[in-house]
N, C-alpha and C positions, 0 to 999 in steps of 0.2 A: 368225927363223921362230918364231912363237909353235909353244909345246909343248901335250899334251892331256892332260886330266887322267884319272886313271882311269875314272873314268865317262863319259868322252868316247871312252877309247879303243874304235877299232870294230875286229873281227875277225871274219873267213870263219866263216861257221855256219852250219847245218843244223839244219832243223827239222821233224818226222814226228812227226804227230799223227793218230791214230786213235780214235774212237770209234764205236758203234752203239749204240742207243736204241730202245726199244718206244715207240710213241704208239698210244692206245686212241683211235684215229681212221681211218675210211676214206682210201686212198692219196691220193685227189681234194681232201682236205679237207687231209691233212698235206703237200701240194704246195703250195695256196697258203697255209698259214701259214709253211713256207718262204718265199715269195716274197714276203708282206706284212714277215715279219723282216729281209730285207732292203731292204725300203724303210719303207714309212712307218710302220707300227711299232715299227721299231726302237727297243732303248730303253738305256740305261744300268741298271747294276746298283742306282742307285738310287731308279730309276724315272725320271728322266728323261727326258724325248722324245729321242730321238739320231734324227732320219730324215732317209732314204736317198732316192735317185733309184734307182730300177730298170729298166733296158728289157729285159725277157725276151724276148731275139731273139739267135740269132748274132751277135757282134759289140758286143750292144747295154751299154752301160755301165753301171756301181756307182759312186755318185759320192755324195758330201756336196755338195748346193747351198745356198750360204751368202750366194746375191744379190748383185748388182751385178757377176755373173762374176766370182765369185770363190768357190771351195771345194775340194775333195779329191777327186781320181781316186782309188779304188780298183783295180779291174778292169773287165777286159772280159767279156764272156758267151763261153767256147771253145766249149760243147756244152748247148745245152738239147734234151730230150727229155721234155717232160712226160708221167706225172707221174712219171718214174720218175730222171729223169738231169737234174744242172745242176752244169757244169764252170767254174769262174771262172780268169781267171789275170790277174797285175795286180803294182802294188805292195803293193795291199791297205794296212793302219794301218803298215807302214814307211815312216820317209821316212829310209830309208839306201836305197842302193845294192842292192837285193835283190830279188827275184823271188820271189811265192807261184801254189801250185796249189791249188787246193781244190774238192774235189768232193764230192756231196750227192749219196747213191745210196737210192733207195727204193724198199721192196719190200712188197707187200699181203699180207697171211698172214691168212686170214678178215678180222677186224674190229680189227685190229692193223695200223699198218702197220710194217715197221722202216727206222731213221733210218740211215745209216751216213755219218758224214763223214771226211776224210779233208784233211787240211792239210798241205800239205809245203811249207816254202821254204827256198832257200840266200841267202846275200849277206853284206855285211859291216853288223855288227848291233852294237850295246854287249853287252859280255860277258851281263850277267843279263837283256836283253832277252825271248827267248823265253817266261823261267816264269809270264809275265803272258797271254800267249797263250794257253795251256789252260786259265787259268780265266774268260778273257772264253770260250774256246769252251765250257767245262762251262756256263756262263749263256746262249748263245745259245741250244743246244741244251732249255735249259730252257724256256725263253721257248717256241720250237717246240712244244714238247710244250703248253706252258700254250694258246697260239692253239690249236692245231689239237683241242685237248679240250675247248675253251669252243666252238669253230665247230661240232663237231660236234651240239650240244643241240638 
């Protein structure tokens, strides 16, 4: 029985990530720059195009289409409530054995709106897996803010 090397070994982890973010953008405008961030927008930290398929519906999918059927499930849609609620749950960028949550709560406060996300997953993950995770989230979150403040002009 081949053996795994330390970077191969996977083990049960937990993952709870919290942030909230001001955008100087109306609620309606930092909803769909949410939604464009997750699809076609998307982009890599170094600008790279990365985009997404998005169906904003109950149920409706996050996926990488990568043609000829073939690309990456992420999640499914658990809860949209525009503009204010969108609940994902999936395996999201793991391809171990894991289960993510992640929700995007937004709220209007005059001409500000605020961002609050919220990432939690458990499952079996390579040890240093996670620390990568909050800083693709510290970027998406920026990305958001960057859309949703050019949209607003």
């Amino acid at each position: 029985m081949p053996t795994q090397t330390a970077e191969q070994k996977l083990e049960t982890q937990t993952f709870d990530f919290t942030k909230q973010i001001e955008i100087a953008a109306p609620i309606e405008i930092t909803w769909e720059a949410v939604l464009a961030e997750l699809g076609p927008e998307n982009q890599m930290p170094d600008g790279k195009p990365f985009p997404f398929k998005f169906e904003p519906w109950p149920g409706g999918r996050w996926f990488r289409d990568l043609g000829n059927n073939t690309g990456h499930f992420w999640a499914h849609v658990q809860v949209i409530k525009p503009p204010g609620l969108l609940e994902l749950t999936g395996p999201m960028f793991i391809s171990y054995p894991a289960i993510n949550h992640v929700q995007y709560r937004l709220t209007a406060e005059a001409e500000i709106t605020r961002l609050k996300i919220a990432h939690r997953a458990w499952g079996f993950m390579p040890k240093d897996f996670v620390k990568g995770a909050e800083q693709g989230w510290e970027f998406g979150l920026k990305r958001i803010r960057e859309l949703a403040e050019r949209r607003k002009k």
